[in-house]
LOLUMTOR-15161 format. One record per residue (C-alpha): x, y, z. Coordinates in steps of 0.2 Angstrom, whole numbers, always signed. Each point is the difference from the previous one (the first is absolute). Example, Ala and Ser with C-alpha at 12.3 -4.5 7.8 and 13.67 -1.06 7.14 Angstrom:
% LOLUMTOR-15161
<u = +62, v = -22, w = +39>
<u = +6, v = +17, w = -3>
//
This chain:
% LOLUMTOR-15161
<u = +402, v = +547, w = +289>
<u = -14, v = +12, w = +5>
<u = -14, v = -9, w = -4>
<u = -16, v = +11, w = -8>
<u = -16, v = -10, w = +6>
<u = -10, v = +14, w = -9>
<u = +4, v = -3, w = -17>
<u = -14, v = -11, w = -10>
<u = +4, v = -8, w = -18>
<u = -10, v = +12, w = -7>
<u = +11, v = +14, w = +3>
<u = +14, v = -7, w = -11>
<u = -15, v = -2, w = -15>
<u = +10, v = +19, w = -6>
<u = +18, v = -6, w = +3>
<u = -5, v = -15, w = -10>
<u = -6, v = +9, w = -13>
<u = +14, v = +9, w = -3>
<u = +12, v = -14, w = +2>
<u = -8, v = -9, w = -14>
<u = +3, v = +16, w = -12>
<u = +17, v = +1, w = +4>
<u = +3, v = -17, w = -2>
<u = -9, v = -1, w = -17>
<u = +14, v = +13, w = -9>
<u = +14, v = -10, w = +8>
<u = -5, v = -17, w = -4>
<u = +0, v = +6, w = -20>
<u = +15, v = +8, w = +2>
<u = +9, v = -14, w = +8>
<u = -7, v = -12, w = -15>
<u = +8, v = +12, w = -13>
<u = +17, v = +1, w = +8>
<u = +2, v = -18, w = +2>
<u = -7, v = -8, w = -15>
<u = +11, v = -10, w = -7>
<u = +12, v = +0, w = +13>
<u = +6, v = -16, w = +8>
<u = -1, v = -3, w = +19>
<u = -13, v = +6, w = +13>
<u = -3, v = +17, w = +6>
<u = +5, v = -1, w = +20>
<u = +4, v = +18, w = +8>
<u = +0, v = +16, w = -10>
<u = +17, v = +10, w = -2>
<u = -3, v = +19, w = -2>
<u = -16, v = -3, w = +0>
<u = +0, v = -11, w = -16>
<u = -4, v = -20, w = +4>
<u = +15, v = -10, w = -8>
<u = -1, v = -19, w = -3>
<u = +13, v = -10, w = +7>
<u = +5, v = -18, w = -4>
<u = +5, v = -5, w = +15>
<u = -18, v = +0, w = +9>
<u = -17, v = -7, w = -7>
<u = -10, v = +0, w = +14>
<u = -11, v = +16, w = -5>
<u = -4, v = -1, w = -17>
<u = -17, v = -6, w = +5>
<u = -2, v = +16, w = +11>
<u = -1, v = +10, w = -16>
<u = -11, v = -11, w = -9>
<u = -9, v = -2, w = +14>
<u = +0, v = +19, w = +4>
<u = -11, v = +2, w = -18>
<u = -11, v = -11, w = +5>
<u = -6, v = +8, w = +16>
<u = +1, v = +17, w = -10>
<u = -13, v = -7, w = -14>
<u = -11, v = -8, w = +16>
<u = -1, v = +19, w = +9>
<u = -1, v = +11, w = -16>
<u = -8, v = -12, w = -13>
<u = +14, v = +6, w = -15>
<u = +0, v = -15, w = -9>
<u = +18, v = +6, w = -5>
<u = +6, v = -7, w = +15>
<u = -9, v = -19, w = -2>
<u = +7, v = +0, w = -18>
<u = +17, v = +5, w = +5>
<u = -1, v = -10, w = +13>
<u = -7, v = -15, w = -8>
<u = +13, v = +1, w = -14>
<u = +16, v = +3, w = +11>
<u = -7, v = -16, w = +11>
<u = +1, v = -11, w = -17>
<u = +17, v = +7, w = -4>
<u = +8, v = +1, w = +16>
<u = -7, v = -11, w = +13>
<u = +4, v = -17, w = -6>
<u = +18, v = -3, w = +5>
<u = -6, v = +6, w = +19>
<u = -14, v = -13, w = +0>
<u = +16, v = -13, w = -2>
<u = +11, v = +7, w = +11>
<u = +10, v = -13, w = +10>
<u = +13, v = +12, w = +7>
<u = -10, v = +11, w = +10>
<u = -14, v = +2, w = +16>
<u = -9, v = +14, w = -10>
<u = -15, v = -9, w = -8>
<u = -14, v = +7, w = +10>
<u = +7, v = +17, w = -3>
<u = +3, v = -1, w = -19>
<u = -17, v = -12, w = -5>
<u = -13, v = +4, w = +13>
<u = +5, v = +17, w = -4>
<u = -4, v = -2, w = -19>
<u = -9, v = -16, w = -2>
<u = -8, v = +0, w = +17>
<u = -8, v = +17, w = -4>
<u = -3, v = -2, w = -19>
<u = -10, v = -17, w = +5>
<u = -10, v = +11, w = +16>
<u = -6, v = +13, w = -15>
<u = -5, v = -14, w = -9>
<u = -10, v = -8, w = +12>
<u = -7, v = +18, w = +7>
<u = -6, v = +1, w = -18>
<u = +10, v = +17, w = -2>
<u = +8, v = -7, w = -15>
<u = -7, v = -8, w = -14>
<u = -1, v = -20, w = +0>
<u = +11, v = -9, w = -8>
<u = +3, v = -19, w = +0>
<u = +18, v = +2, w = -2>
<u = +4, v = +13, w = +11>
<u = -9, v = -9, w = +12>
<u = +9, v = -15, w = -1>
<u = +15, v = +9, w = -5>
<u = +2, v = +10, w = +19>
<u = -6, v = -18, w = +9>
<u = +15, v = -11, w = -9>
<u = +12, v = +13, w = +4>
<u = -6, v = +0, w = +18>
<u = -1, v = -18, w = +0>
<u = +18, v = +0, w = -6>
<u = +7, v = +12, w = +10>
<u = -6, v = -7, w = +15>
<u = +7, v = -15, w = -4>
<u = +17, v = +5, w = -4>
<u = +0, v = +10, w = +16>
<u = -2, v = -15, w = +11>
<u = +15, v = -8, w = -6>
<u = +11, v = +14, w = +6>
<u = +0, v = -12, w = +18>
<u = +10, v = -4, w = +14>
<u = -6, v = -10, w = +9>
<u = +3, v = -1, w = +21>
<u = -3, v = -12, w = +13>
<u = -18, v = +6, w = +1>
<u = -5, v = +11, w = -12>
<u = +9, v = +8, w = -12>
<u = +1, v = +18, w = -12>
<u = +3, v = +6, w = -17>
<u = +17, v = +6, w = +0>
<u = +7, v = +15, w = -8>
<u = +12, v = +4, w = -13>
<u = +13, v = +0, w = +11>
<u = +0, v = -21, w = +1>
<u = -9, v = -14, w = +10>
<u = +6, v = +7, w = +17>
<u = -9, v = +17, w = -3>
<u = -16, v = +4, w = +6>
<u = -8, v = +18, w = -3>
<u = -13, v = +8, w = +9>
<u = -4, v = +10, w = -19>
<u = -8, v = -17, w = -6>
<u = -15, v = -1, w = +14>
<u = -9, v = +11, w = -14>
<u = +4, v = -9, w = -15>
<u = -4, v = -18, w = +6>
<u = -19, v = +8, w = -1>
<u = +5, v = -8, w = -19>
<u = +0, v = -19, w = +8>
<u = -18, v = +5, w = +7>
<u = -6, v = +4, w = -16>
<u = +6, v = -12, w = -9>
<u = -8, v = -13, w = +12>
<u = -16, v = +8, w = -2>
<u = +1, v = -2, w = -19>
<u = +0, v = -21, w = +3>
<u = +19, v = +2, w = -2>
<u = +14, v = -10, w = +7>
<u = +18, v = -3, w = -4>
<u = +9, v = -16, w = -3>
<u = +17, v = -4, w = +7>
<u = +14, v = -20, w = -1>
<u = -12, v = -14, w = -3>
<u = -14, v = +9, w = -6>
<u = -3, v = +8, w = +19>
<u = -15, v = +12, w = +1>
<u = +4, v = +17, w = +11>
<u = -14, v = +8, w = +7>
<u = +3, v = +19, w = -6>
<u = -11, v = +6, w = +15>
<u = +8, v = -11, w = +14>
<u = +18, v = +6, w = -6>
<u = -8, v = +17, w = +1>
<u = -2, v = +0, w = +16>
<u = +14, v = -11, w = +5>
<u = +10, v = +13, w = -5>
<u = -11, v = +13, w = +10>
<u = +1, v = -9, w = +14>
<u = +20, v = +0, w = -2>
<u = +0, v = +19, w = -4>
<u = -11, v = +1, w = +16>
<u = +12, v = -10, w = +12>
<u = +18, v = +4, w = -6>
<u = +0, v = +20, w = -8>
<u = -13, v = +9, w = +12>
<u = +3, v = +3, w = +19>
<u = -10, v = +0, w = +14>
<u = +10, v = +4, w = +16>
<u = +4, v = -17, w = +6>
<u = +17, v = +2, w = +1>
<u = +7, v = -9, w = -17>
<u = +15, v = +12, w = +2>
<u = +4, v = +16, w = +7>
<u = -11, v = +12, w = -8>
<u = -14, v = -10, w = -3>
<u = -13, v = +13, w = +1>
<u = -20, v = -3, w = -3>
<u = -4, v = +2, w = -20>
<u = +21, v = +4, w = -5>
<u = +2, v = -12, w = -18>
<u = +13, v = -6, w = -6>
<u = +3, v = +3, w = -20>
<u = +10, v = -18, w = +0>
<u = -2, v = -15, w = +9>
<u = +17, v = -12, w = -4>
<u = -1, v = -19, w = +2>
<u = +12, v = -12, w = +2>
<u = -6, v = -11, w = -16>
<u = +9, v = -18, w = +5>
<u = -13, v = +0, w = +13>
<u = -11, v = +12, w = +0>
<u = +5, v = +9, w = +17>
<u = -4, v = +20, w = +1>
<u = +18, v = +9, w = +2>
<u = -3, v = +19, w = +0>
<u = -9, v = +14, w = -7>
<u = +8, v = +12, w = -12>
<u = -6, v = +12, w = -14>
<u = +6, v = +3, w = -19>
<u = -8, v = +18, w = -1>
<u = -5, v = +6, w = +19>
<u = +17, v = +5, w = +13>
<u = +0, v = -16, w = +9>
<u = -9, v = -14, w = +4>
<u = -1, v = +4, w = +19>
<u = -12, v = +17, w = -6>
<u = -14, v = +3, w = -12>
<u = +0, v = +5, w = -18>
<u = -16, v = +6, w = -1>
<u = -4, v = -3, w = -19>
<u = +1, v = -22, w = +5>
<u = -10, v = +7, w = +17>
<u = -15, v = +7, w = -12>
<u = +0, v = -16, w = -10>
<u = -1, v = -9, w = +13>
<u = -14, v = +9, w = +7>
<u = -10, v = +0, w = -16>
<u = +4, v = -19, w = -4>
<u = -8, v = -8, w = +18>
<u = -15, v = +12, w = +0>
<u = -2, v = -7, w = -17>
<u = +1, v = -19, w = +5>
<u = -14, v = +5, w = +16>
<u = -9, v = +6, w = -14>
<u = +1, v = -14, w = -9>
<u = -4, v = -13, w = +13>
<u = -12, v = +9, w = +5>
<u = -12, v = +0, w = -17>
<u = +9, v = -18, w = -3>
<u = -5, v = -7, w = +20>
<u = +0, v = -16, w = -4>
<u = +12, v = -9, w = -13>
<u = +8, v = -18, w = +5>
<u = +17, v = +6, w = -3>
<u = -1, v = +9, w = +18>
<u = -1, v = -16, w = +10>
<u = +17, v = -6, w = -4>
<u = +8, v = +18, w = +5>
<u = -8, v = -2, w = +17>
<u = -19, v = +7, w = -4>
<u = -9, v = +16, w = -5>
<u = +2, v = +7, w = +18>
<u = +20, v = -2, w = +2>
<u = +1, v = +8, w = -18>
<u = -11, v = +15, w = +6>
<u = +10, v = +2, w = +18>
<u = +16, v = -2, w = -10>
<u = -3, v = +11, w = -15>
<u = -9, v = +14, w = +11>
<u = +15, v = +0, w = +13>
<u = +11, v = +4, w = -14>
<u = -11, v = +13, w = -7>
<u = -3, v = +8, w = +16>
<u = +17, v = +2, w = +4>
<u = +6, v = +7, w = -16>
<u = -14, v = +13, w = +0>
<u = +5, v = +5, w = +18>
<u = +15, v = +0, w = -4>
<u = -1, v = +14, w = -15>
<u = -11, v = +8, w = +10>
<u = +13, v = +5, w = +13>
<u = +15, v = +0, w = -11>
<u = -5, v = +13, w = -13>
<u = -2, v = +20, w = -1>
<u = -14, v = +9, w = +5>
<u = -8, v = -1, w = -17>
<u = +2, v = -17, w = -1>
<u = +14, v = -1, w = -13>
<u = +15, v = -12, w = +5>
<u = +19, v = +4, w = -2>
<u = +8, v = -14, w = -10>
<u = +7, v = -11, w = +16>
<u = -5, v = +3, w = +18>
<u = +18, v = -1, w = +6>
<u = +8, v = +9, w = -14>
<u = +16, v = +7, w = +8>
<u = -6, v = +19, w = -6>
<u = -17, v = +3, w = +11>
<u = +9, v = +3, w = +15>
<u = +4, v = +17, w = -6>
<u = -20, v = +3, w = -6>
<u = -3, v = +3, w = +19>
<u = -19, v = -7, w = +5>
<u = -1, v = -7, w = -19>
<u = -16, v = -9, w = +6>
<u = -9, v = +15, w = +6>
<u = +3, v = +9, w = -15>
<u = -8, v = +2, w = -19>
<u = +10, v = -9, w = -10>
<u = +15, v = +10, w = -8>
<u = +6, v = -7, w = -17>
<u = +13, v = +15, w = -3>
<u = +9, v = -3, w = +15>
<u = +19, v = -5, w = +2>
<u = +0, v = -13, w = +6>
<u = -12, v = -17, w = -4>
<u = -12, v = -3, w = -15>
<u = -16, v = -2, w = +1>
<u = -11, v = -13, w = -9>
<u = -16, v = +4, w = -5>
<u = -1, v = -17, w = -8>
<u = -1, v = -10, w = +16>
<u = -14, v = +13, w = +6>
<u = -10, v = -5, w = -16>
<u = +1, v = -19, w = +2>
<u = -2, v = +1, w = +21>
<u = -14, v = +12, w = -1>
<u = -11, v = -15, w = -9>
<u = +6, v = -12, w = +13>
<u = -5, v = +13, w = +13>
<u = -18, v = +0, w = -9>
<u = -2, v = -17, w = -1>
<u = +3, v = -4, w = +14>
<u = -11, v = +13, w = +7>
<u = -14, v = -8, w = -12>
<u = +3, v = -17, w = +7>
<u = +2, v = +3, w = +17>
<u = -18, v = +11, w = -3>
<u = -8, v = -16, w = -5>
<u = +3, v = -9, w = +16>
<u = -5, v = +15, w = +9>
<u = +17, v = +4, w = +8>
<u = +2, v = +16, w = +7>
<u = +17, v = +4, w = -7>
<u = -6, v = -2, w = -18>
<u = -3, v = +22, w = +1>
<u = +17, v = +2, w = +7>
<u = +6, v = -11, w = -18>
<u = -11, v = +10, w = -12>
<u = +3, v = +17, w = +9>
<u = +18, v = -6, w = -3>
<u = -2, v = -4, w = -18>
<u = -10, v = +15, w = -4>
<u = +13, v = +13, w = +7>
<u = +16, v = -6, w = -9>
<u = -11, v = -3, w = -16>
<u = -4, v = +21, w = +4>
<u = +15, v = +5, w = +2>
<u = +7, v = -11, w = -19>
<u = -15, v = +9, w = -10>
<u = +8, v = +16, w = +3>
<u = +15, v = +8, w = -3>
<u = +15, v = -2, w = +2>
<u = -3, v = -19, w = -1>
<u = -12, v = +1, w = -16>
<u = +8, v = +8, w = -16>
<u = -10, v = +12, w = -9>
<u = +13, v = +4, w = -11>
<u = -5, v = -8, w = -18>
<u = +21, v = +3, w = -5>
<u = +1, v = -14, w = +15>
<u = -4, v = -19, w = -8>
<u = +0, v = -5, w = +20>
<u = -17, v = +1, w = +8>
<u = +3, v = -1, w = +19>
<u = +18, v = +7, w = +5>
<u = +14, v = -3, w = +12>
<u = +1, v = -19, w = +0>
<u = +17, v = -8, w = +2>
<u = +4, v = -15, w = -8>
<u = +17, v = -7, w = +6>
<u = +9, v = +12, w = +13>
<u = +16, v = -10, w = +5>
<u = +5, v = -3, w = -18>
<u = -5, v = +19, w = -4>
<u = -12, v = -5, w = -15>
<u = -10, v = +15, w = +3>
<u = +3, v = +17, w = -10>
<u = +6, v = +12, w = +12>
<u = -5, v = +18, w = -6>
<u = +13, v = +18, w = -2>
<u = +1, v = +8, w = +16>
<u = -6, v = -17, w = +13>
<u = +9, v = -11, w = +8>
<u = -16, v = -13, w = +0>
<u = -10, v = -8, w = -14>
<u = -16, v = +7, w = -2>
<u = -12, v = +7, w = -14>
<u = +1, v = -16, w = -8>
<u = -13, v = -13, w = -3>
<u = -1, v = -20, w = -1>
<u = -12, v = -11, w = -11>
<u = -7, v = -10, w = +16>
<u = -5, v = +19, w = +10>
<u = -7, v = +4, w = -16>
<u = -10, v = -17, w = -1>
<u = -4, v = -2, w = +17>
<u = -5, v = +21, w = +0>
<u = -13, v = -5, w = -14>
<u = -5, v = -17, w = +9>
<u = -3, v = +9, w = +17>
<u = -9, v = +15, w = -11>
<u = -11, v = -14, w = -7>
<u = -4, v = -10, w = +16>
<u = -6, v = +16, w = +8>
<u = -14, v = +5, w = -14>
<u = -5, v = -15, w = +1>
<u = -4, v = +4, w = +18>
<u = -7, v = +18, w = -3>
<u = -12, v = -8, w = -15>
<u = -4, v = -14, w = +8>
<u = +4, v = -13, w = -9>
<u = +3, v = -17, w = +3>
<u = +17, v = +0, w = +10>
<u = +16, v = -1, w = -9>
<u = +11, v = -17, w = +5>
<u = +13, v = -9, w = -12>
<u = -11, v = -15, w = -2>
<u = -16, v = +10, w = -5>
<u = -7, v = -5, w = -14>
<u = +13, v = -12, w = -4>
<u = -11, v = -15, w = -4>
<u = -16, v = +7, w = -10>
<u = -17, v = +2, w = +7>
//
């Protein structure tokens, strides 16, 4: 990508502005359409967001979505809608066993819900309080027992089984951090205690070592930052066997939507460890500093490797090695083409990876390391190109607000318009989140206010 170093916060304050109006007509017309429906709303078709039983790891993006819509605008419409879809909807997620999702479902919802309390941007209420702290709590411990333990270590495995590690979950075990700051632990055989933040970073730690590469020759095309959507494990005894991918075009390339969470997840844990710089949980993992080195290694290279694996604007294709960008040409040096022939893009891996980008560029800023303007340039020019057309939808018939995302390309999930031989015009509930998140943790920046993290304001003043 071409990197714009010229570009401040403040000249996305318009873009924002606009975003949030579009988003507000779309968000009311996505509640009407799916009232009463059963399922949650993952990609649109035709414009139109469908719910679908098979999938309910973005229901909290939507609840979630009003909530950050209330905290820009101030239309209490969205709290109360919010609020009330959070009480009717949210429960069965809070007890999820089946899935790796929590941090994306309940910090979304809860997570937020409980920030705006605690920001006093809504009004106090002892139960809601307590309300979002015990479905954190909950959450966080229900999350933990999704384990597999290895020979050191160990990860929360995905729905796919025990052997089955994803990179997706190195943002939603952010949920085990939280739940540890709320005084919260969970409870295996024999009445054994789990630390919620150790397993947090156990898992980090795994995600770290067995689904990012660094160039030191774990196989052929180990490249600097390249990430693997799926680690496999032999689960007898605990061996790594292979990378692989359920949604990318192999585990020997990049599907650049697990590359962007990845991205965004370890930035988040520097974050963390470095406002938290002190907890006794880090002795047993090997200390603060090999947790730092580790974590920033992993950020590094992920946000490296975006940086040289996307389109001029910034915007990713769906998989670095999809079979069709050999006939783009010099794809790289290029704007990003979503019409074209041949490979779709994903916008929804440019707004999780933009925040990663920032982030890190934050942190790295704070330790006065000279790279941290290249990160936030980064961030800054991918989050200008999303807050424009064609990426943000304008149109108010659209219920999507940040278009051509992709959501499964080998099993062909995604709607594939008259007249194109690609998906594209379509949207996703997690772009449209994360479009809203990355909207959000930018104004923070241009009003200058207190900096925007996922364990802000958690715990009360």
């Amino acid at each position: 990508m071409q990197i714009n170093y010229r570009l401040q916060a403040q000249d996305l304050s318009e873009p924002i502005d606009k975003l949030w109006s579009y988003s507000a007509d779309k968000l009311k017309n996505m509640n009407r359409h799916l009232r009463g429906n059963t399922g949650s709303p993952v990609v649109t078709v035709k414009g139109v967001y469908e719910p679908r039983s098979w999938t309910d790891w973005t229901q909290g993006f939507q609840y979630g979505s009003e909530l950050f819509q209330y905290n820009a605008t101030g239309d209490a419409f969205f709290l109360d809608l919010a609020i009330e879809n959070i009480k009717a909807e949210m429960t069965s997620h809070v007890s999820h066993f089946g899935v790796h999702d929590h941090g994306f479902n309940n910090l979304s919802t809860y997570g937020n819900l409980l920030r705006l309390l605690n920001e006093g941007k809504v009004t106090e209420a002892p139960w809601l309080r307590e309300y979002c702290q015990l479905a954190l709590k909950l959450s966080a411990s229900v999350q933990a027992q999704r384990w597999t333990q290895l020979p050191k270590g160990g990860y929360i495995y995905s729905f796919n089984g025990p052997h089955s590690l994803f990179v997706d979950t190195i943002r939603t075990v952010r949920i085990l951090n939280v739940g540890h700051l709320l005084g919260h632990c969970s409870s295996g055989e024999n009445d054994v205690k789990i630390n919620l933040l150790q397993r947090g970073l156990e898992h980090a730690l795994a995600t770290a070592k067995y689904s990012i590469y660094y160039g030191e020759g774990r196989d052929t095309y180990d490249v600097w930052g390249r990430t693997a959507h799926e680690a496999i494990f032999n689960v007898n005894d605990g061996n790594f066997r292979s990378p692989s991918t359920q949604q990318g075009y192999s585990g020997f390339s990049t599907w650049t939507r697990g590359l962007g969470w990845a991205m965004l997840g370890f930035a988040e844990q520097l974050e963390f460890l470095q406002k938290h710089d002190d907890l006794p949980e880090y002795e047993a993992l090997g200390g603060r500093a090999y947790l730092e080195e580790t974590f920033l290694k992993a950020a590094r290279a992920t946000c490296d490797f975006y940086i040289g694996h996307t389109a001029s604007d910034g915007i990713p294709y769906w998989d670095t090695g999809a079979p069709g960008l050999v006939h783009l040409g010099e794809w790289k040096d290029k704007p990003s083409d979503p019409f074209n022939d041949f490979e779709p893009i994903d916008s929804s891996a440019a707004a999780i990876g933009a925040q990663g980008l920032l982030r890190l560029g934050n942190y790295l800023s704070k330790i006065n390391d000279p790279d941290s303007d290249t990160y936030w340039a980064a961030g800054l020019t991918v989050a200008h190109t999303l807050f424009k057309e064609p990426y943000l939808s304008s149109d108010p018939s659209h219920q999507g607000l940040m278009l051509h995302s992709i959501y499964h390309r080998p099993n062909g999930w995604d709607h594939i318009p008259e007249n194109s031989r690609i998906p594209n015009g379509e949207a996703c509930m997690w772009g449209d989140y994360h479009a809203r998140e990355l909207a959000h943790y930018l104004q923070q920046i241009i009003d200058n206010n207190p900096y925007y993290t996922f364990f802000k304001d958690i715990i009360s003043a």
